[in-house]
C-alpha positions in Angstrom: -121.8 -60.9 2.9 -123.1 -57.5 3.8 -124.9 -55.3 1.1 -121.8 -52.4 1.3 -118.7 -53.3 -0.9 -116.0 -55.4 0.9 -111.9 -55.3 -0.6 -110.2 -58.1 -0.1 -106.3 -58.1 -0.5 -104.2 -60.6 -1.9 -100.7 -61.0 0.5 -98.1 -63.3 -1.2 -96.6 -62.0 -3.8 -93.6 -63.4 -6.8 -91.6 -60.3 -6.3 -87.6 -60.3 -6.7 -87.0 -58.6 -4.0 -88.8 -60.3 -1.2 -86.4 -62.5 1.0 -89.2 -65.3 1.5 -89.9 -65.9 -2.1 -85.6 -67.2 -2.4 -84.6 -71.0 -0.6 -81.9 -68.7 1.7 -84.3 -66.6 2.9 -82.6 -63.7 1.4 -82.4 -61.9 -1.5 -79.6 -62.8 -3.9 -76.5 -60.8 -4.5 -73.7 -60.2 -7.0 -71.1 -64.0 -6.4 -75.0 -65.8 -6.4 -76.4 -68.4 -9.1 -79.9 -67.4 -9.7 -82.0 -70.9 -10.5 -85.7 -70.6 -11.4 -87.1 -74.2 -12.1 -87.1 -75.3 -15.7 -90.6 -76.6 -15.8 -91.8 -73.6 -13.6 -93.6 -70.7 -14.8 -92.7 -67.7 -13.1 -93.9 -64.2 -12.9 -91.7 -62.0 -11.1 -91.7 -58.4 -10.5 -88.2 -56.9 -10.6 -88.1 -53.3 -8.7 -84.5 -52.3 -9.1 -81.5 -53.3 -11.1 -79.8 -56.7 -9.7 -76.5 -57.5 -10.3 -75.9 -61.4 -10.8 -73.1 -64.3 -11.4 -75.2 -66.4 -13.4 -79.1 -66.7 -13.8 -81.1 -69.9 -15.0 -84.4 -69.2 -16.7 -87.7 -71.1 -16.7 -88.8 -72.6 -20.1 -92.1 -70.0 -19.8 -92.4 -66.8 -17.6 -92.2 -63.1 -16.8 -90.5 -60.4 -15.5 -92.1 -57.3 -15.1 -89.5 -54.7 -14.4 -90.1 -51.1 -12.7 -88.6 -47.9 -13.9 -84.4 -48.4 -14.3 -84.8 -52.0 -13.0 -82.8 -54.6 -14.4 -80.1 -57.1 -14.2 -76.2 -57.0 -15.0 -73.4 -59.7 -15.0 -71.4 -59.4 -12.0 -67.6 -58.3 -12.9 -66.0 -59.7 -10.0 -65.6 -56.4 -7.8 -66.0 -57.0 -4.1 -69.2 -56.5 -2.7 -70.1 -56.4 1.1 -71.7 -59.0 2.7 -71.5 -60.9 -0.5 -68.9 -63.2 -0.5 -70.2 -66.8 -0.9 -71.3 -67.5 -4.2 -73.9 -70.2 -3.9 -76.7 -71.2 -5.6 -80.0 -69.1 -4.8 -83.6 -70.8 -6.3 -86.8 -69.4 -6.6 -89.4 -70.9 -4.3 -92.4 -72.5 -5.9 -94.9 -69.8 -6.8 -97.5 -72.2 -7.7 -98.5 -73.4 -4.2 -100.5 -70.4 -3.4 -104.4 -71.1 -4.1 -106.9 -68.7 -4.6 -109.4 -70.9 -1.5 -106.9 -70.3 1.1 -108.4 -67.8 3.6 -104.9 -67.3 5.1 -103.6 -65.6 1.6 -106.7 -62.8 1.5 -106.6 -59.8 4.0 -109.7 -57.3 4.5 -108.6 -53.2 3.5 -110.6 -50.3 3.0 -111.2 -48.7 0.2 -107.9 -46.4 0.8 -106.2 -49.7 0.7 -105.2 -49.5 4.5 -105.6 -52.7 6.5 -108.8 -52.7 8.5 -108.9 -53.3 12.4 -108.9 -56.9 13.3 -111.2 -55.9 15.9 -115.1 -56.6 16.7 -116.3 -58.4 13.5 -114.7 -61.3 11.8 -115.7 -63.5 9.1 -116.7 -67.1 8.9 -113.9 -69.0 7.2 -115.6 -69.3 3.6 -116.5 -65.3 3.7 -112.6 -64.8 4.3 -111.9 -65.3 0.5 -113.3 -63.0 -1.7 -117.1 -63.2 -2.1 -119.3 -62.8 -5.6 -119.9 -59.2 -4.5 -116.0 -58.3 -3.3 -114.1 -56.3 -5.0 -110.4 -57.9 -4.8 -107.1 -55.8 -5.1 -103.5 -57.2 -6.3 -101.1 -54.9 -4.7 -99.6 -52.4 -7.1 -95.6 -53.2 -8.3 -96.1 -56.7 -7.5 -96.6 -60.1 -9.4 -98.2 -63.4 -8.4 -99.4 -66.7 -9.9 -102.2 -67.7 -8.2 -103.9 -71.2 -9.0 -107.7 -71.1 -9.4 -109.2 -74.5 -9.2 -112.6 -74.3 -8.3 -116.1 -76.3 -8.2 -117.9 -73.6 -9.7 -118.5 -73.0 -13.5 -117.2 -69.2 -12.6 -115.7 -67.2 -9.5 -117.8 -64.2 -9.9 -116.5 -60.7 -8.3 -117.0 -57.1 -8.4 -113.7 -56.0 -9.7 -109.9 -56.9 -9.5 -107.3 -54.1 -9.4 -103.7 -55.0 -10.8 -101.2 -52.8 -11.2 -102.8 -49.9 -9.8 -105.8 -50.3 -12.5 -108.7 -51.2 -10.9 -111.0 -53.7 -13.7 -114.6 -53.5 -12.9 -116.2 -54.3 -15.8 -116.8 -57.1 -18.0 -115.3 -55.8 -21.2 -112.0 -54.5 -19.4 -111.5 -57.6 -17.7 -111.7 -59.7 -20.9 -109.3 -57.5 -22.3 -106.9 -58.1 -19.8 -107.5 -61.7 -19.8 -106.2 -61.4 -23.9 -103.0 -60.0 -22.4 -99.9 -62.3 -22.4 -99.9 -62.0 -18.7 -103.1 -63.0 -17.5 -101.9 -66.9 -17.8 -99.1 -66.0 -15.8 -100.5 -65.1 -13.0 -103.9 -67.4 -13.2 -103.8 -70.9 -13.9 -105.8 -74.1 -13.0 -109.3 -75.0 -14.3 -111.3 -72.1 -12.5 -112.8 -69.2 -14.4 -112.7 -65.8 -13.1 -115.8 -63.3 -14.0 -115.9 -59.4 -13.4 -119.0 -58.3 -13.3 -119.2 -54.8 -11.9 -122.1 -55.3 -9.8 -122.6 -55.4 -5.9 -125.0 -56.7 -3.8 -128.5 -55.0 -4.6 -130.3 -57.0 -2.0 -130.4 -54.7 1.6 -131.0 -58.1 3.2 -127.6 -58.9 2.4 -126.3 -61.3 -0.2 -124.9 -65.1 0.2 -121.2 -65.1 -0.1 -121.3 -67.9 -2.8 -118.4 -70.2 -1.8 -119.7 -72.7 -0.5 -119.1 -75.3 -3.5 -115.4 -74.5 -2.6 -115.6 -75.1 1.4 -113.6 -78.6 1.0 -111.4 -76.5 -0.7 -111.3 -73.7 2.1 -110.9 -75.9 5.0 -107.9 -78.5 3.4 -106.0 -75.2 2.9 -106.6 -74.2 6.9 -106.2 -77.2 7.7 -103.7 -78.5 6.0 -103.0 -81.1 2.9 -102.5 -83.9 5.5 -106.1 -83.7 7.2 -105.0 -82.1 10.2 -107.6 -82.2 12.8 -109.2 -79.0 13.5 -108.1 -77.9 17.5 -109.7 -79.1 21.0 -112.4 -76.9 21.8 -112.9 -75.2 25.5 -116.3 -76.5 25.5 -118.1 -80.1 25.1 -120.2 -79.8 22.7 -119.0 -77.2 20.2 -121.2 -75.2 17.9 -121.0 -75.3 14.0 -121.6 -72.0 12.1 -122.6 -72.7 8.4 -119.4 -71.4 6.4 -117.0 -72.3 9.1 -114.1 -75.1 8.7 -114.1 -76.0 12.9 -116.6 -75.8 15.7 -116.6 -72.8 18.2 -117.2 -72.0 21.7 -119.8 -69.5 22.4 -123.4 -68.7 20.6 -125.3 -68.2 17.5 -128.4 -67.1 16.3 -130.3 -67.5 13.7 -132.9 -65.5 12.6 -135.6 -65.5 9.6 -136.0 -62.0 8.0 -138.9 -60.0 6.4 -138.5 -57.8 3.0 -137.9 -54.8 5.8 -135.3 -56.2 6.7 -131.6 -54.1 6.5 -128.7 -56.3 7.1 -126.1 -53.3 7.5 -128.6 -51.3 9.4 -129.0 -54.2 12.0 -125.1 -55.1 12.3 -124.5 -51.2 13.1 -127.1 -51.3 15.8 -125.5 -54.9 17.2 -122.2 -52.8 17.3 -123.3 -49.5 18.5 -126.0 -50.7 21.3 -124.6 -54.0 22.3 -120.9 -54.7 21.7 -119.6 -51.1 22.5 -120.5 -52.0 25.9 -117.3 -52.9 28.5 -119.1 -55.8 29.7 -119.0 -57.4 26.1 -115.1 -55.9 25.1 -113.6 -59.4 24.6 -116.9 -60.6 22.2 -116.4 -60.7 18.2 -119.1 -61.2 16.1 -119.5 -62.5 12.6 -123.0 -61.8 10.8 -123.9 -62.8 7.3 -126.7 -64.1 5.3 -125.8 -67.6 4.3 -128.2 -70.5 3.4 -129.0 -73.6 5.5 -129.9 -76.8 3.2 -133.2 -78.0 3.9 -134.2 -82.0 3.4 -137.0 -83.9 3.8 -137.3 -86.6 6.4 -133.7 -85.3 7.2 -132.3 -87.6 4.7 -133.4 -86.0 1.4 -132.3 -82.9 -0.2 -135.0 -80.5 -0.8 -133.8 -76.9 -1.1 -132.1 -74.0 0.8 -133.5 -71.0 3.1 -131.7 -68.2 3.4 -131.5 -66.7 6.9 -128.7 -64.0 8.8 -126.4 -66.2 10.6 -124.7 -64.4 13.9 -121.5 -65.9 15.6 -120.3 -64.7 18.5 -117.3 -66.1 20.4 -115.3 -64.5 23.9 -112.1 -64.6 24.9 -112.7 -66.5 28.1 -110.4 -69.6 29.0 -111.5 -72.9 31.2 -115.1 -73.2 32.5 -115.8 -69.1 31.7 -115.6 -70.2 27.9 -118.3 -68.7 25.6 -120.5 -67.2 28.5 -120.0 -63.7 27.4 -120.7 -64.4 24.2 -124.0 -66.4 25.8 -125.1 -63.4 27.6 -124.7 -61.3 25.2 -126.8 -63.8 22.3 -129.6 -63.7 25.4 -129.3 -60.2 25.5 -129.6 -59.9 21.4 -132.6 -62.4 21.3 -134.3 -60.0 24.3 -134.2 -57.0 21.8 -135.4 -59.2 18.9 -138.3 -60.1 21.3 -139.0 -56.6 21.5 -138.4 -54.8 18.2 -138.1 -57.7 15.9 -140.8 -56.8 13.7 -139.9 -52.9 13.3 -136.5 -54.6 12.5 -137.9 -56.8 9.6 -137.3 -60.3 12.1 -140.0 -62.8 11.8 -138.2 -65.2 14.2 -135.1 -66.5 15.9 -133.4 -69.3 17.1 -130.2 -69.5 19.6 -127.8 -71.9 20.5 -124.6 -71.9 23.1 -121.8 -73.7 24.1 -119.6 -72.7 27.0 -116.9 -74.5 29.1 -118.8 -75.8 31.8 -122.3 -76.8 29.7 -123.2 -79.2 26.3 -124.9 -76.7 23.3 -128.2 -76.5 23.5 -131.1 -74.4 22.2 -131.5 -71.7 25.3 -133.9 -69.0 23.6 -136.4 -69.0 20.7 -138.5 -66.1 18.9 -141.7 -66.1 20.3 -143.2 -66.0 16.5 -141.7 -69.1 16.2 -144.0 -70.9 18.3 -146.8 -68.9 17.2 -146.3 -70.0 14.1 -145.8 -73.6 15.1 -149.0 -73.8 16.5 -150.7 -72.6 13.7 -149.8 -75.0 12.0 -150.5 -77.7 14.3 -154.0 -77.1 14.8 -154.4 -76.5 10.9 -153.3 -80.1 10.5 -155.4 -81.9 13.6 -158.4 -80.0 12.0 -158.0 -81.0 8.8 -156.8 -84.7 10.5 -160.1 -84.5 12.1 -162.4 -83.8 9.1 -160.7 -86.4 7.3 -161.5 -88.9 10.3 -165.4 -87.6 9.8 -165.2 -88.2 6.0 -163.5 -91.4 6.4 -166.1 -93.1 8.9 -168.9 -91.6 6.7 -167.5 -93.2 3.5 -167.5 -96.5 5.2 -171.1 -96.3 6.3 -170.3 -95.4 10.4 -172.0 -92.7 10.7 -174.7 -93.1 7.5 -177.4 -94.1 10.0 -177.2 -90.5 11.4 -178.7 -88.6 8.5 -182.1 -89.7 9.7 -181.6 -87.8 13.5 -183.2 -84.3 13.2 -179.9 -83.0 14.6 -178.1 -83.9 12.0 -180.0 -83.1 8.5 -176.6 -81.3 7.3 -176.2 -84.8 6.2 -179.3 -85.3 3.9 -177.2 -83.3 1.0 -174.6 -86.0 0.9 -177.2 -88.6 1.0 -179.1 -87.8 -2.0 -176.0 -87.5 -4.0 -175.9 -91.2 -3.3 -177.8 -93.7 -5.0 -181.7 -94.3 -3.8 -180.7 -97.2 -2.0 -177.7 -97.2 0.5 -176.0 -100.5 -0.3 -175.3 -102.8 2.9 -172.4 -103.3 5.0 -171.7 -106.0 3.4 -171.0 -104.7 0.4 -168.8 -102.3 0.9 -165.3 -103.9 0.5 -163.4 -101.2 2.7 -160.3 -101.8 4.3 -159.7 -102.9 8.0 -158.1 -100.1 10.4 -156.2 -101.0 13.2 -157.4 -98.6 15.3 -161.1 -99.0 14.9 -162.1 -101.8 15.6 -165.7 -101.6 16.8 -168.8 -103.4 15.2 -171.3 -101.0 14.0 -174.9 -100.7 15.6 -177.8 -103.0 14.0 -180.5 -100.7 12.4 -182.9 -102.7 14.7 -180.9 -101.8 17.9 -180.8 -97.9 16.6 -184.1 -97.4 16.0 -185.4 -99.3 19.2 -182.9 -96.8 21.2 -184.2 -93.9 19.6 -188.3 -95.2 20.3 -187.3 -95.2 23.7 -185.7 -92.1 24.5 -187.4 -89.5 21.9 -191.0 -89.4 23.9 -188.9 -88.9 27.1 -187.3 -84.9 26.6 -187.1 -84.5 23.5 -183.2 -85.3 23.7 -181.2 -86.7 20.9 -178.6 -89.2 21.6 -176.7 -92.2 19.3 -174.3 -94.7 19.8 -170.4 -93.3 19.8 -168.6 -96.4 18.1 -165.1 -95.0 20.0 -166.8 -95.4 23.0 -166.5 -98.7 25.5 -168.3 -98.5 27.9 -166.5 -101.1 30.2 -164.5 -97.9 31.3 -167.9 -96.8 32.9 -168.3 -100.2 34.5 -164.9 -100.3 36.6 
């Protein structure tokens, strides 16, 4: 989730008056029976007065009537267009889950709907995230069923009725009020907690325990499949229910680092141009698990996730998107440290290839080799340790070349104890017999008077290779 505040809009509501909340699809009129379900609970907003035949209440429920709203018994007049007198119910308001992304719209903070344009979200950042502040439009009801598999749903604020809740204390008042069960029920907690994201890297959207629950209500309760993509080999954002056609990148960040800063330069310098018109983007700090031996769960690293899919069809699938990740990943090469980027990774998919890794940060493999030669070095000293625990290269100290050695021999006892004695272990991959100390020091009485030279016997050396 980005570091500025995002409002998220709950659509369904339980109002009276709304044709799709009533089995006839319409709203009912004067000849109708009303039936709400006995075992039901119900909260209903009423907008205007109703005049009705007959009405059958739940067992426990609410209205919450507007200004002059309110219902009468019909008194057999003739209405228009309301002649048939059947039997209206209520449709079943408890189906509507708080983890279904297709319930929550995006809004401004003047409550007007924002452009479903350039940027989209992955489908777990579609319900409202810890740092969201969530609105409940006013003269409306809903009941709204909160099963979750976190301890608490943390947010920003909730707005009902027009009053907008942003504290702790406020919402634990309204949580005492007779309604609050009404309208939330199941074993979830919701917590107000009237603080944003502080972090200018961005903050992880926190739904990720819930993501079964995100992707059964896209999907659907029957395990619908999710669709055939364009391409192969599709790609898997982290927070997303299916795969998708076209790029990501990845990208490790520095304490510099501004996460709305960098999405308004992405939008600005990159997909404001016509060559990129059909591309959305989705960019988020989210957190990939890490393992070890790719079996074991160790921890998590955060990193900033960008998606980026095209509208192309067949072959041309995802190669917009593609060129414009390359084109991303060029800049990053270029101003990635000024933009607090340590490194990056990229991946496509298109119609006519399988995903594949196409571009990496060039600190990356810096890096990588870094650490590769830090651990042959150390491999290497631990090699020379080894061979000089097991007696090897013991016979060296004595070679003026190599009195670094003595130090190590005198911490020993007086007397080096024979091969023999040493129990050691056998090593596959050494399997040469050691010099004689009568073979050593006949070599060295024949070469020293000759130059001066200093030579010994390399045990990893066979000299049969010299021969053929």
């Amino acid at each position: 989730a980005a570091a500025t505040a995002v409002y998220k809009q709950w659509i369904p509501n339980t109002n009276f008056e709304t044709a799709s909340n009533w089995d006839k699809g319409r709203v009912p009129c004067a000849s109708d029976t009303v039936h709400f379900e006995k075992n039901k609970v119900i909260s209903v907003f009423l907008g205007s007065p109703h005049t009705l035949t007959d009405m059958y209440l739940p067992l426990n429920g609410e209205f919450v009537l507007a200004s002059g709203a309110g219902f009468a018994a019909f008194d057999g007049s003739w209405d228009p267009g309301c002649d048939s007198g059947e039997t209206v119910r209520f449709a079943d308001a408890e189906q509507h889950t708080w983890f279904d992304p297709r319930l929550w719209q995006a809004v401004s903070p003047g409550r007007a709907l924002e452009p479903s344009g350039r940027i989209f979200s992955v489908d777990e950042e579609r319900v409202p995230c810890h740092y969201d502040d969530v609105i409940f439009q006013p003269e409306t009801s809903f009941r709204v069923n909160i099963d979750s598999s976190q301890q608490v749903i943390k947010l920003r604020s909730i707005s009902l009725m027009g009053q907008e809740l942003s504290s702790p204390e406020a919402w634990a008042e309204y949580l005492r009020a007779p309604s609050a069960p009404l309208q939330f029920h199941g074993n979830g907690t919701l917590q107000v907690t009237g603080t944003g994201c502080l972090d200018k890297s961005g903050c992880a959207c926190g739904n990720a325990p819930d993501s079964h629950r995100i992707c059964a209500a896209l999907l659907g309760a029957s395990g619908r499949q999710c669709p055939a993509p364009a391409c192969q080999s599709p790609l898997q954002p982290l927070g997303h229910c299916c795969g998708v056609c076209g790029a990501t990148i990845n990208l490790d960040f520095t304490r510099n680092f501004d996460l709305q800063k960098f999405q308004d330069r992405l939008v600005q310098d990159f997909l404001s141009q016509p060559k990129y018109a059909g591309v959305q983007m989705a960019i988020s700090k989210v957190h990939k698990a890490q393992t070890f031996l790719g079996v074991i769960p160790r921890s998590s690293t955060p990193l900033i996730q960008i998606v980026l899919i095209d509208d192309e069809a067949g072959a041309q699938t995802g190669t917009t998107a593609e060129q414009l990740a390359a084109d991303i990943m060029e800049d990053i090469a270029q101003h990635g440290e000024a933009l607090g980027i340590s490194s990056g990774k990229m991946e496509a998919a298109t119609g006519s290839t399988l995903s594949s890794q196409v571009g990496s940060h060039t600190l990356n493999r810096i890096t990588a080799g870094m650490v590769s030669g830090l651990l042959f070095g150390l491999l290497f000293l631990g090699g020379i340790l080894f061979l000089y625990r097991k007696g090897k290269l013991r016979s060296l100290s004595r070679l003026p070349t190599l009195r670094v050695l003595q130090p190590w021999k005198r911490a020993e006892e007086p007397v080096s104890p024979a091969p023999a004695s040493d129990p050691g272990f056998d090593n596959p991959m050494f399997d040469v017999e050691p010099p004689s100390v009568d073979f050593e020091e006949k070599a060295l009485q024949e070469m020293a008077p000759k130059d001066h030279q200093v030579f010994y016997i390399n045990p990893l050396y066979d000299e049969s290779y010299t021969e053929t």
